[in-house]
N, C-alpha and C positions, 0 to 999 in steps of 0.2 A: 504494500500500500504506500502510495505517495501522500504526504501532508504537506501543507503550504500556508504560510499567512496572508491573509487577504484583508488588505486596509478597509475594502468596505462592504459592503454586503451584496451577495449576489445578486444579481438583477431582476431574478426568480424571485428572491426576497425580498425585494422592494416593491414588486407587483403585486406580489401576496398578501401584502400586511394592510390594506386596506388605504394608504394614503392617499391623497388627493392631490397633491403636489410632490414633483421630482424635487431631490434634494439639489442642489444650485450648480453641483460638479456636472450635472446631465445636462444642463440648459445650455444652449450654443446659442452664440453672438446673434441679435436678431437682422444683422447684414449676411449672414451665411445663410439664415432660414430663408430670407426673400429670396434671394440667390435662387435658391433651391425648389422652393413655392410647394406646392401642395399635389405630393405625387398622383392620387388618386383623382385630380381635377385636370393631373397634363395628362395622364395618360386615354384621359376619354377623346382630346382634341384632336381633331384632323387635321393635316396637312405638317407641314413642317418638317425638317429632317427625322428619317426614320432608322435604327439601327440594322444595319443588312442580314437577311437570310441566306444565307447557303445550304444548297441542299448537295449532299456529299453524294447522292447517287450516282452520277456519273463522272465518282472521281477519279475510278481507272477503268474505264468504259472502253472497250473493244474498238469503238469509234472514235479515231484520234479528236477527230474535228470536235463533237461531244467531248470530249477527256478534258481537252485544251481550254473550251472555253469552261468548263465548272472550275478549272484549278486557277484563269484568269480570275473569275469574280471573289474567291480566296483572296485570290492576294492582292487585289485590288482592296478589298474590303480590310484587309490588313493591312496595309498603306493609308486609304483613308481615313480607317475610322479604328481602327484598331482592337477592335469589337465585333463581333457577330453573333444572331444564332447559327445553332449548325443543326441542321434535320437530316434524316437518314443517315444517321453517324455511325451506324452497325453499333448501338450498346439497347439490346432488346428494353421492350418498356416494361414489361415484367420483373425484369431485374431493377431497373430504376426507380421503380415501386417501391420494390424491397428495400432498397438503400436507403432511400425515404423513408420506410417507415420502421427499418431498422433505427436509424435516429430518431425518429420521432419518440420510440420504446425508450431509448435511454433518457430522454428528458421526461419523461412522464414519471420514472424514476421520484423517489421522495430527495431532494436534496442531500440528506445527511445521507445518501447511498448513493448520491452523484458524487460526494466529497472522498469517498475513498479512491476515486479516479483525479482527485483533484492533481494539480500541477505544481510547481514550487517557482515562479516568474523570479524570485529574487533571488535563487542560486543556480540558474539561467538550467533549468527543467523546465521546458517550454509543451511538451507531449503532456494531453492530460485533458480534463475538467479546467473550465477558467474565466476569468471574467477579465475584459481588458483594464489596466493597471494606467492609468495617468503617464505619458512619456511626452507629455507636450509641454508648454510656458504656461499654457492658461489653465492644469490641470483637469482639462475637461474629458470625461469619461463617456464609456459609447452604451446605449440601451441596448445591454446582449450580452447574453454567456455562450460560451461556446465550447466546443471537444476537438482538441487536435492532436493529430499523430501522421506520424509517416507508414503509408502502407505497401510503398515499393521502391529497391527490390524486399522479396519475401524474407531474405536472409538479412535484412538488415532492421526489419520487425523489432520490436520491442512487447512483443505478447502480452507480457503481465499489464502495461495500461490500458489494453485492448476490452471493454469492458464483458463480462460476462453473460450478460442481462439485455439484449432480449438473445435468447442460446443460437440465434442464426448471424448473430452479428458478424464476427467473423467471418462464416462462407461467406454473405453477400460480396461484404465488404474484398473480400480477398479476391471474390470474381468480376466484382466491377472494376477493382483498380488492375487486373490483368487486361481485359478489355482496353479500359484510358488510355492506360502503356501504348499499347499497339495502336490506338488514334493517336497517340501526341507523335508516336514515329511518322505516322501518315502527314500531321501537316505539318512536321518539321520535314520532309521532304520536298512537297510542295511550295513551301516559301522559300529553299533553298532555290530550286530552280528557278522560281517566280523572280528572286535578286540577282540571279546570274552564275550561281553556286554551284558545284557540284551537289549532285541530289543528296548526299550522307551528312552534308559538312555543319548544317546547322548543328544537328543531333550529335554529329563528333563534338564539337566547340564547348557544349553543358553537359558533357561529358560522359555518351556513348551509352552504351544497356548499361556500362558495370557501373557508374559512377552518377547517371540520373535518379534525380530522388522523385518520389510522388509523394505528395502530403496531402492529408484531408483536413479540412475545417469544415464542421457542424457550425454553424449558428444558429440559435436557440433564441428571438425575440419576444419576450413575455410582452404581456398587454401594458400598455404603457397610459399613465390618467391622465397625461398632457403632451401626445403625442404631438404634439405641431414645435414644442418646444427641443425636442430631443434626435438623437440619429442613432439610430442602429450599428453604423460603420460610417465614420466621417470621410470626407473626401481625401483619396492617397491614390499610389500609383502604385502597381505589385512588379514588385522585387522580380520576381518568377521570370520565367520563359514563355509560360501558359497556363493561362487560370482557368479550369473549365467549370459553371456555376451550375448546378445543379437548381432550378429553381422548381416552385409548387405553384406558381401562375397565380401569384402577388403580387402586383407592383410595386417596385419601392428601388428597384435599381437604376440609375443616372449615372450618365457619362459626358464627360466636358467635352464638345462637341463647336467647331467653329465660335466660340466664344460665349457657348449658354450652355445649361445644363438640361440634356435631352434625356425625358424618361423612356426607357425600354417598353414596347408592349409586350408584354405577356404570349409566347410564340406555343402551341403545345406541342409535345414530345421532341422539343430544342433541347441541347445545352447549348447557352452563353461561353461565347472562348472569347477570352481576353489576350493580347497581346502584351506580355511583361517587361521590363527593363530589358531582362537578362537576352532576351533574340534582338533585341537592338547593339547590346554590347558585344557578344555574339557575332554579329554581322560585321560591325567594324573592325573584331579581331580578323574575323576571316580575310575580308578585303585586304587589312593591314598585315597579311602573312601572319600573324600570333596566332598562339596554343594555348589558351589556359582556360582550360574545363571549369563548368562551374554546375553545379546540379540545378535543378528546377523547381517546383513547386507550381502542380497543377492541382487545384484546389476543389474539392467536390464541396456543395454547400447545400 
């Protein structure tokens, strides 16, 4: 069992306890919130830029001229926007379910039985139970707990934080992130070509089967009594190579987009891939002759 101290209470716990106001550390700048507006009223509007769909089916299609142009609008859409859904991404919906509701199980969980998976953020134990910890100036905390771990490679597993409770957690999990694996191969190939690369080199540069890592994050948003005040996850860029978002078709995801912030509509049977730091750095070691591997983080949610 992992133990950790946690400066404030989990977000589960502050949902629960009947309050009607967030304590002050939740409340963001009310220039960030206008910014931001009112997901559930941008996502009903029409017109305006919309975040791009790919559909992966014919993304090694027997017919060159088909092949060519689905892996064109990839990488176009990673170019512009750096963002997509992705449909027919060969990871069945059945299992996707699962995964989904394999985390759903662990948060239903009584807290004091989440707390044995908890994590220790101040002797840098970041796998685990958790609640995000203040690392900013204005010490503003985000409305959400979450569970993270790394699920590939297999051998580099750390089992004991893997939780026990709901008893299929592991197969899903174990067969969805084999799955991922073999998508993030497929469009770290395709952008490679897409930049002028040889097809492997992306995937070599973050460092090959033996040295890419895959991580997952759960987020767990409890009901919140003054949601217009608060954020879930504040605005950042991911570190990663490829973030792929498992979502349950809620709105609430935005991306900086030509200079506003553009909400996602809700795609069904999408994952959201994000485009991370790490294939930009990547790309200009490549360009630039360098070699230095660095792992990934594609992030199930």
């Amino acid at each position: 069992m992992v133990t950790s101290s946690v400066l404030f209470p989990r977000v589960e716990s502050l949902s629960s306890s009947g309050i009607n106001c967030i304590p002050k550390e939740y409340i963001r700048p009310q220039e960030e919130l206008n910014n931001i507006g009112n997901v559930f009223e941008e996502v009903e509007k029409d017109g305006g830029p919309q975040v791009p769909t790919i559909d992966l089916m014919e993304i090694e299609s027997e017919d060159k001229t088909v092949q060519d142009k689905c892996r064109e609008e990839l990488v176009r859409a990673a170019k512009d926007w750096g963002v997509m859904h992705l449909v027919n991404h060969g990871i069945p919906s059945d299992l996707i379910d699962r995964v989904r509701k394999a985390g759903e199980a662990f948060f239903d969980l009584p807290i004091e039985e989440k707390e044995k998976h908890a994590n220790d953020q101040a002797s840098g134990n970041v796998q685990g139970y958790g609640s995000k910890l203040a690392n900013n100036a204005s010490g503003q905390l985000e409305w959400e707990d979450y569970f993270f771990h790394l699920i590939f490679p297999e051998d580099k597993r750390d089992l004991s934080v893997w939780p026990k409770t709901p008893s299929d957690y592991t197969k899903v999990t174990s067969e969805y992130a084999r799955l991922l694996r073999s998508l993030a191969t497929k469009i770290l190939s395709v952008l490679s070509l897409g930049l002028g690369l040889e097809e492997g080199r992306l995937e070599k540069e973050v460092g090959g089967m033996e040295e890419l890592l895959l991580q997952m994050k759960i987020n767990y948003y409890p009901r919140c009594p003054q949601p217009e005040l608060a954020l879930g996850v504040e605005a950042h860029t991911d570190i990663s190579a490829l973030t792929f978002i498992l979502h349950n078709m809620v709105p609430g995801l935005q991306l900086f987009y030509e200079g506003k912030w553009v909400t996602a509509k809700c795609v069904p049977n999408s994952i959201v891939m994000h485009i991370g730091d790490t294939v930009v750095g990547s790309f200009l070691r490549a360009t630039e002759g360098e070699n230095h591997p660095q792992a990934i983080d594609g992030a199930g949610d």
